[in-house]
C-alpha positions as a Markdown table, in Angstrom:
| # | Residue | x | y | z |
|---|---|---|---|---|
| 1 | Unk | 3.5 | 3.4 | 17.3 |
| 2 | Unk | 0.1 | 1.2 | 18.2 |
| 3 | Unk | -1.7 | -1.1 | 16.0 |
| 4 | Unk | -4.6 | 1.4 | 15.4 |
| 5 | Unk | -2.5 | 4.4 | 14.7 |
| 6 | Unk | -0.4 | 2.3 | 11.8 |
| 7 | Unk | -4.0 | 1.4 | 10.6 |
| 8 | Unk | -4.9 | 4.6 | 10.4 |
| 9 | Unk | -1.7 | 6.1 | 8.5 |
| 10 | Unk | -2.5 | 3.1 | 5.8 |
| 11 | Unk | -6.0 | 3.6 | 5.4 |
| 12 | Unk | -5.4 | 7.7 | 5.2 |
| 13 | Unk | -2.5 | 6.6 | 2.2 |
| 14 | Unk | -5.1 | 4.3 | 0.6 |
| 15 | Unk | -7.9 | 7.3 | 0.3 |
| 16 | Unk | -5.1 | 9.8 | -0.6 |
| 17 | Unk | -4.3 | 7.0 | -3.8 |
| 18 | Unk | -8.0 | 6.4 | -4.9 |
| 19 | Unk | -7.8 | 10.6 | -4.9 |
| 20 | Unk | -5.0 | 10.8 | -6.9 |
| 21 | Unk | -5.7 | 8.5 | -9.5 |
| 22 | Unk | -9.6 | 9.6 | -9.2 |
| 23 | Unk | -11.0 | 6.5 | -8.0 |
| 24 | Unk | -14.0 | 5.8 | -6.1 |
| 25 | Unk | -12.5 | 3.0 | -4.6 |
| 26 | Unk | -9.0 | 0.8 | -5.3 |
| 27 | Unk | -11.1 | -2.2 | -6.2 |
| 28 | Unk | -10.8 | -0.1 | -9.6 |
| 29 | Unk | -7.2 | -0.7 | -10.1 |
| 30 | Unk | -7.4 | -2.5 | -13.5 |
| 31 | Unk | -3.5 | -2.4 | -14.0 |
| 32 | Unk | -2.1 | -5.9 | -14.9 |
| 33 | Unk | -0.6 | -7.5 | -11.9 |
| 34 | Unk | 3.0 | -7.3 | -13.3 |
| 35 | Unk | 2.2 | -3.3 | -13.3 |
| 36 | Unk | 1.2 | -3.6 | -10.0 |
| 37 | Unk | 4.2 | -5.7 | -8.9 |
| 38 | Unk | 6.7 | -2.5 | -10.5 |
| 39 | Unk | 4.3 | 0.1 | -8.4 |
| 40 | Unk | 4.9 | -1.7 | -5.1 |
| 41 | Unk | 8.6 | -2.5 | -6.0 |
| 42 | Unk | 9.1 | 1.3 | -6.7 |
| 43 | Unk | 7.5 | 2.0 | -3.7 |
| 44 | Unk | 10.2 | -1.0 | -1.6 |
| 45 | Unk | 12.9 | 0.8 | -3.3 |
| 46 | Unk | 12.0 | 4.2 | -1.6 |
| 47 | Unk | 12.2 | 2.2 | 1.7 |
| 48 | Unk | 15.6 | 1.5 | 0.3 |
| 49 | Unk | 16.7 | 4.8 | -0.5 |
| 50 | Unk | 15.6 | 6.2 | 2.7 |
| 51 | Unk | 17.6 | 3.5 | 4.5 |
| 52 | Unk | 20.3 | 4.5 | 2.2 |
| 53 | Unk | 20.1 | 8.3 | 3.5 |
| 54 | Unk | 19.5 | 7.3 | 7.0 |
| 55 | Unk | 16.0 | 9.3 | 6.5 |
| 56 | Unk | 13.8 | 7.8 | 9.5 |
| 57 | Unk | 10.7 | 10.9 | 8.7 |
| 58 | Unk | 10.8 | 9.1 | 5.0 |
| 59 | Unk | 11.4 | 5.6 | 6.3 |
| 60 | Unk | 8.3 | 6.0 | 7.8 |
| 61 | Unk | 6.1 | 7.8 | 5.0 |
| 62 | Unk | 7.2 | 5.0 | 2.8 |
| 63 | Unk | 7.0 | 1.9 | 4.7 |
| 64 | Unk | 3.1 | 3.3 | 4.5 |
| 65 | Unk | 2.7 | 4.0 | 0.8 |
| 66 | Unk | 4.0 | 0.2 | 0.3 |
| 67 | Unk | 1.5 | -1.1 | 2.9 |
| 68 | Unk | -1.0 | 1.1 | 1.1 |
| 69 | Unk | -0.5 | 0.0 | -2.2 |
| 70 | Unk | -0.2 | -3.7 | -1.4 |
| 71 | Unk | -3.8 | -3.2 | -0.1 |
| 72 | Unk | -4.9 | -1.4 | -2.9 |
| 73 | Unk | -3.5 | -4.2 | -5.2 |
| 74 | Unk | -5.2 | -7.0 | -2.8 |
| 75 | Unk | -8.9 | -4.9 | -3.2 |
| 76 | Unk | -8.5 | -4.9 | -7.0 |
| 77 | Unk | -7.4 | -8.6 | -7.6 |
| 78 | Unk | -9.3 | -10.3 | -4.7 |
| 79 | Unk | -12.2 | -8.4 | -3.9 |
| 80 | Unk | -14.6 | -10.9 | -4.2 |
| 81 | Unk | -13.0 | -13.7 | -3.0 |
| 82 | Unk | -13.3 | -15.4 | 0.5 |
| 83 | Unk | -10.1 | -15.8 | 2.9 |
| 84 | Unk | -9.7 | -18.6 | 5.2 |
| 85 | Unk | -8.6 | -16.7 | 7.9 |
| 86 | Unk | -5.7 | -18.5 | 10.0 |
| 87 | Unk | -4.8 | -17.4 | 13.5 |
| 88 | Unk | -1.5 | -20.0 | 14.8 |
């Protein structure tokens, strides 16, 4: 897989989220982080699990819906903040 294609499966999770929990936009995830933290940790342990089953078509599907939701929960807590951006 290229760099734009595993772009592409993340931002089509990320839309698929803000339509399931009927946002406009992630930014509105107004969770606590620790409730954040257990979402993205469920969604590691389904990488587990799929390692577990030696399940590579779910390895994949969830590997995305962590990368998804760690985005989701970097737009809501850090919107409005400015990165230094470092390239070594």
């Amino acid at each position: 897989m290229n760099w734009p294609d595993a772009v592409q499966l993340i931002i089509a999770e990320h839309k698929h989220i803000e339509r399931k929990f009927d946002r406009v936009s992630c930014a509105e995830w107004t969770d606590l982080p620790d409730t954040k933290f257990r979402v993205l940790a469920e969604e590691v342990g389904e990488i587990a699990h799929a390692l577990n089953e030696h399940d590579d078509e779910n390895l994949m599907e969830e590997i995305v819906q962590v990368a998804a939701v760690a985005l989701a929960w970097l737009l809501s807590d850090f919107e409005y903040r400015e990165i230094e951006y470092r390239y070594d």
